[in-house]
C-alpha positions in Angstrom: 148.2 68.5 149.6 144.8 68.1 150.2 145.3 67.5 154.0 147.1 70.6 154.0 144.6 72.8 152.8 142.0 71.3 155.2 144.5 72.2 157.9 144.7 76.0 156.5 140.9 76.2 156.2 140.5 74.9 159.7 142.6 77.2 160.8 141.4 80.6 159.0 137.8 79.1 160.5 139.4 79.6 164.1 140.7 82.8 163.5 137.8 83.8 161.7 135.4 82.8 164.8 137.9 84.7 166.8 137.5 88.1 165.0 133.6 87.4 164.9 133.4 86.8 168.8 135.7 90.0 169.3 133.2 92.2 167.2 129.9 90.8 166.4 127.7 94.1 168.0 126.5 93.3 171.7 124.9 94.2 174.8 127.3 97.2 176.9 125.0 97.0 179.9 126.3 95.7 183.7 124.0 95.3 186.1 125.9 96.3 189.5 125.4 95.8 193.4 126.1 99.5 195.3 124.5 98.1 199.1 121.7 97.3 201.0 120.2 97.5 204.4 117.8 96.2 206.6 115.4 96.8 209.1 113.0 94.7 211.6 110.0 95.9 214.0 107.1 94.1 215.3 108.6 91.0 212.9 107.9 92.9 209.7 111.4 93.2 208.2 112.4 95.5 205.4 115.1 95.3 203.1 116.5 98.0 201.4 118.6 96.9 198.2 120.6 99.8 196.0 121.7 98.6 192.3 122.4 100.6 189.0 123.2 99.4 185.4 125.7 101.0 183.7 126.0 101.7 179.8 129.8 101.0 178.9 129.2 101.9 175.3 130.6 104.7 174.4 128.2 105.8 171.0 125.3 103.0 172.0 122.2 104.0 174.0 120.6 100.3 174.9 117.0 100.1 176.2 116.2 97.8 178.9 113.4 96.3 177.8 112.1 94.2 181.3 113.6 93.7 184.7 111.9 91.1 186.9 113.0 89.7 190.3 112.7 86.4 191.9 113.9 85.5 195.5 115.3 82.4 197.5 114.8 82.6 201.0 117.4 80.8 203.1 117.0 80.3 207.1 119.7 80.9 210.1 119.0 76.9 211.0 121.5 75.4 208.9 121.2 77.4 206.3 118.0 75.2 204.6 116.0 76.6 201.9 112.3 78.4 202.8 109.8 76.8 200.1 107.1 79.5 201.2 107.3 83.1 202.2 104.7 86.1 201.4 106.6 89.3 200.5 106.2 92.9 199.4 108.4 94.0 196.4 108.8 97.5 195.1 110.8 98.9 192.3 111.6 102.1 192.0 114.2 104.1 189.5 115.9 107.2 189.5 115.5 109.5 186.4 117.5 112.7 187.1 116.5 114.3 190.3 112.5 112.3 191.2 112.6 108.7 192.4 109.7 106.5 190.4 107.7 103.7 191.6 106.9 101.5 188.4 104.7 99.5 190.3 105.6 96.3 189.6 105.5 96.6 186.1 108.9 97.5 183.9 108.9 100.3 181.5 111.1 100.3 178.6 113.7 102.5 179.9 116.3 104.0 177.5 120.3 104.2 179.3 122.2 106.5 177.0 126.1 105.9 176.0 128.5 106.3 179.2 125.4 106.5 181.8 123.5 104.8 184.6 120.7 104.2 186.1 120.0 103.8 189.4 117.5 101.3 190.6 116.1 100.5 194.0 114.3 97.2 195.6 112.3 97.1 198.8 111.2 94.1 200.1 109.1 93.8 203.5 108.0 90.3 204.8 106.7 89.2 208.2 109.2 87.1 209.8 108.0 86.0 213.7 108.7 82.2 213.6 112.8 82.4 215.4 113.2 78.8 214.0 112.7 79.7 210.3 114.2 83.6 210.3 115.8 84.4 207.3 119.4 84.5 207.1 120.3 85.0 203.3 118.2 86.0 200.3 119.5 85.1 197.4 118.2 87.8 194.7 118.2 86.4 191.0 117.2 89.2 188.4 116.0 88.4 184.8 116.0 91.4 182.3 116.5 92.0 178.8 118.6 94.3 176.6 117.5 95.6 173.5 119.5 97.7 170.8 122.0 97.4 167.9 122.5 93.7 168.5 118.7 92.6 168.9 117.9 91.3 172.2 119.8 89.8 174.8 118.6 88.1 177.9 120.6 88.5 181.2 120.2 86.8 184.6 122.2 87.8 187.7 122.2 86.7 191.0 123.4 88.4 194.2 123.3 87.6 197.9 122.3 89.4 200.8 123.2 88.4 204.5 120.9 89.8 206.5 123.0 88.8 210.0 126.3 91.3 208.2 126.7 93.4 210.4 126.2 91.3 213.6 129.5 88.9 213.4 131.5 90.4 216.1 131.6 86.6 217.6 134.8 85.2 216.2 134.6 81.4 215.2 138.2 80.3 215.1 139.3 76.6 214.5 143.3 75.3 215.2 144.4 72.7 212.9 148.0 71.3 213.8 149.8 71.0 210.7 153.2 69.9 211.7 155.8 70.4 214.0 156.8 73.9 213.5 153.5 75.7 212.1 149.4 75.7 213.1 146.2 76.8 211.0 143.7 78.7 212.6 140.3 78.9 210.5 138.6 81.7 210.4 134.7 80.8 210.0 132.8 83.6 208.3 129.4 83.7 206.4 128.4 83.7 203.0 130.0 86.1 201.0 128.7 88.3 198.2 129.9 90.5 195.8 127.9 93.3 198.1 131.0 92.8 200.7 134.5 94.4 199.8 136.9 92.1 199.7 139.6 94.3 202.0 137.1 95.5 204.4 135.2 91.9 205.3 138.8 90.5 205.6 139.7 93.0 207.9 136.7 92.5 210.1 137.0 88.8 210.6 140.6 89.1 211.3 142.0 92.8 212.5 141.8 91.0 216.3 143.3 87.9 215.9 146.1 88.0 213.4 149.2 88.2 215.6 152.9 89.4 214.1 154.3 86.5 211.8 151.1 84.9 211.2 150.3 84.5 207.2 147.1 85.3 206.0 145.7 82.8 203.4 142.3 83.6 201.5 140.6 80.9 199.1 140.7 82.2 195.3 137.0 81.3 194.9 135.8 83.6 197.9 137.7 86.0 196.8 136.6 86.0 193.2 132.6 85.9 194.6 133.2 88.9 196.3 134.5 90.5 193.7 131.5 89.4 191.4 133.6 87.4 189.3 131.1 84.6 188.5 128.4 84.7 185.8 124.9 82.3 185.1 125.4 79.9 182.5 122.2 81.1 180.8 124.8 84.7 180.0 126.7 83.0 177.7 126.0 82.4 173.9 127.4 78.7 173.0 129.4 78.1 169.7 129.7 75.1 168.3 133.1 74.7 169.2 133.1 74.9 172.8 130.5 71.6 172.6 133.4 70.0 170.4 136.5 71.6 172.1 135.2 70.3 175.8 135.1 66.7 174.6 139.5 66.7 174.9 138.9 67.3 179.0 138.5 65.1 182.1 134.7 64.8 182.7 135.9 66.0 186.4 137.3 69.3 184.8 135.0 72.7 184.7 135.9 72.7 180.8 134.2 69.7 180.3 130.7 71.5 179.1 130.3 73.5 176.8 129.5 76.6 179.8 132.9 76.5 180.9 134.5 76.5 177.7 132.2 79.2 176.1 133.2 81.0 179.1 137.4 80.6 178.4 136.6 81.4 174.6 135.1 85.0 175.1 138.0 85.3 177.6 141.3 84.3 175.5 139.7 83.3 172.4 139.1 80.4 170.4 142.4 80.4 168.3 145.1 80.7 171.6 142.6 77.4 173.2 143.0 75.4 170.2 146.7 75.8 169.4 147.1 75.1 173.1 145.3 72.3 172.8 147.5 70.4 170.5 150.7 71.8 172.1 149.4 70.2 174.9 148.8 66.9 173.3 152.0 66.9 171.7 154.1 67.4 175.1 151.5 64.5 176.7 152.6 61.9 174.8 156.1 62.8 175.9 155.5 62.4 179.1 155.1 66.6 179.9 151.8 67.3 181.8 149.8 71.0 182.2 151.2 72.6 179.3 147.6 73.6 178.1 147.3 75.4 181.0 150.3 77.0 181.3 149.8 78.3 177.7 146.0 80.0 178.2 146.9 81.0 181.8 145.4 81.5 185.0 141.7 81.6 183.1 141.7 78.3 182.2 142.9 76.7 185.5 140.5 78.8 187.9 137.0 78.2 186.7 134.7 76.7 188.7 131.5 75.1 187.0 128.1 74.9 188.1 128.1 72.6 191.5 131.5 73.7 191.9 130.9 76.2 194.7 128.4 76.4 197.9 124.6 77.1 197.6 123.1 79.5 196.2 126.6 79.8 194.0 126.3 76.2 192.5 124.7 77.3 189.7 126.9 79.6 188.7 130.0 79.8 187.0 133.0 81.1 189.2 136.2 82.7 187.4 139.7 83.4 188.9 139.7 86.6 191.3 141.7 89.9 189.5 144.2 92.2 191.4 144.8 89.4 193.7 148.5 91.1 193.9 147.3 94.8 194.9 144.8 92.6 197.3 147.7 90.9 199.1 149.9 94.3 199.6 146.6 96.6 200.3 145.6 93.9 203.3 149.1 92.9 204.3 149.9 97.0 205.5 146.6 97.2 207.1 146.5 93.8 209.3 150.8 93.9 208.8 151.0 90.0 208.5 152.1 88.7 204.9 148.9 87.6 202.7 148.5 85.2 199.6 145.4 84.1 197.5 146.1 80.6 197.2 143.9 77.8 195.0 144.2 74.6 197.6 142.3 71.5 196.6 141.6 68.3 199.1 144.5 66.3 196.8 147.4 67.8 197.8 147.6 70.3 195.2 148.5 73.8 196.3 148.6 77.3 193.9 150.0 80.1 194.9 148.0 83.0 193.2 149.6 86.3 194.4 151.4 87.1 198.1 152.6 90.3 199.9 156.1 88.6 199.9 157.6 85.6 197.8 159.3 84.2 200.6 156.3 82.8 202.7 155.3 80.9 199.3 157.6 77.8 200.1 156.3 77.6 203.7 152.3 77.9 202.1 153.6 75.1 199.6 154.4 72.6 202.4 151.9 73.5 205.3 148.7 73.7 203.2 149.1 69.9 201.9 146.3 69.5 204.1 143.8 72.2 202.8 143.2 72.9 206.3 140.0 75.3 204.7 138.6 72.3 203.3 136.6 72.4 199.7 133.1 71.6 201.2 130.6 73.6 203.2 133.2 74.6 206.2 132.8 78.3 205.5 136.6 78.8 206.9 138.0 80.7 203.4 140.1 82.6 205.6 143.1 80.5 207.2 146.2 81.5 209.4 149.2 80.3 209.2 150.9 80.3 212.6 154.5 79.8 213.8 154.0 77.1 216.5 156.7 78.0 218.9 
């Protein structure tokens, strides 16, 4: 009896951790990327970065209370990291109609229910040493949110390629995969949730698809560029993610306590733990993956810190969303079939989504290989090609 009742109390403790998670009051705001451009003469380059935070709530203004910026600086040569590099930053927001400079320091700016605000960065630099020009900056932005729920601090990151719009030099790799099919990877740059996902496919690949090719695109590019992945410093850690991320391989992205935080404000706490124990239970008879099978595609598709390439390794990267509409939107335009597939360099191969079941089979069998690779190749993008 008295184990019972610690069962019962352990579980209305889950549910009652779910309920809390669900509707303890917190931040609506979401900092989002709109574009940015660039400009260079005489070596002094200027970068032009468009942004707006939006106010999901609809009944809760929220104030932001600071936004600050710091910059990584990343060079063409091999992509290396600049230590040192003298910049220029302005900040200016848009209230109504007039365009404000808040030079350089933040005022506490209210962002009513359903509204935005727009916010713009310039950054100019000097830039004359061809060894050391700068390829990427990565763009990390600390700010703070204060309203019903106290105060929450936020930090996003965002990457902008500078050398975007100057790729029309294909980099194309054949793999031979067996008798009756090649791979051709399809090299492209760092990706950021400032490209869209159909339109940067399409330029690295409307000239060298050819009919009955298959189009394969990694699930963690994918989910980048669609802004999918969050700093571990965002989430608030329970004390049961710390416990709950014991049960996993130390290989696995659930093994911290980030990665599972991050899975319980997706499913909740209660589905993880009954899971869990299903997942035990059919173990010790021999079944394998039912935990992930039972708290779907979530579970099985986050990538932890040092997961991904630089600057992304210290972030967390989730599963991409709409990967179905993806594959049919991009399979009309370039007509070749597409999937989002989850390849690893063991053999394992996932389909996500594809414009048409029937190429699925053929994916299973001819990317074995991982013919992308699950280092720093830069090849997400991979064709599948009849060999005859």
């Amino acid at each position: 009896m008295f184990i019972l009742n610690i069962f019962f109390i352990l579980i209305f403790l889950i549910i009652f951790s779910d309920i809390y998670i669900n509707y303890v009051p917190k931040t609506n705001l979401v900092l989002v990327p709109l574009d940015y451009k660039s400009k260079e003469k005489d070596n002094n380059i200027e970068v032009v970065i468009n942004l707006k935070i939006i106010n999901k709530s609809k009944s809760k203004e929220t104030m932001v209370s600071n936004f600050n910026l710091d910059l990584d600086f990343f060079k063409s040569r091999n992509n290396q990291y600049l230590k040192e590099l003298d910049y220029d930053e302005r900040i200016y927001i848009y209230t109504e109609s007039s365009k404000k400079n808040i030079n350089n320091y933040w005022p506490t700016t209210i962002i009513k229910a359903n509204s935005e605000l727009l916010i713009q960065v310039i950054l100019k630099y000097k830039n004359n040493d061809s060894k050391n020009k700068i390829k990427y900056i990565w763009l990390k932005i600390f700010w703070e949110n204060y309203g019903h729920f106290g105060i929450t601090k936020k930090q996003d990151g965002f990457l902008v390629n500078l050398n975007r719009h100057n790729q029309n030099k294909k980099k194309l790799t054949q793999i031979p995969l067996n008798q009756n099919y090649i791979a051709i990877a399809v090299k492209t740059d760092l990706l950021g949730s400032f490209d869209n996902p159909i339109e940067t496919v399409l330029n690295y690949c409307k000239d060298v698809t050819k009919k009955n090719d298959i189009l394969t695109i990694g699930e963690t590019p994918l989910a980048i560029m669609q802004g999918r992945y969050i700093a571990p410093q965002n989430l608030e850690y329970s004390i049961f993610s710390k416990i709950l991320c014991y049960f996993f391989h130390p290989t696995s992205s659930l093994a911290t306590a980030c990665g599972m935080q991050l899975l319980i404000d997706k499913i909740g706490l209660t589905r993880i733990t009954f899971s869990l124990i299903l997942g035990f239970i059919f173990k010790c008879i021999g079944v394998k993956g039912i935990f992930y099978r039972l708290t779907g595609f979530e579970s099985s598709l986050i990538d932890d810190i040092s997961g991904t390439v630089i600057p992304y390794d210290k972030s967390i990267v989730m599963g991409p969303i709409m990967t179905k509409l993806f594959c049919d939107k991009l399979s009309k335009q370039l007509e070749v079939e597409v999937a989002v597939v989850d390849v690893n360099d063991l053999g394992g191969v996932k389909i996500l989504a594809s414009s048409n079941k029937s190429v699925n089979n053929i994916l299973k069998d001819t990317l074995k290989v991982n013919p992308a690779g699950n280092s720093d190749e830069k090849t997400p993008i991979v064709l599948i090609r009849n060999n005859e």
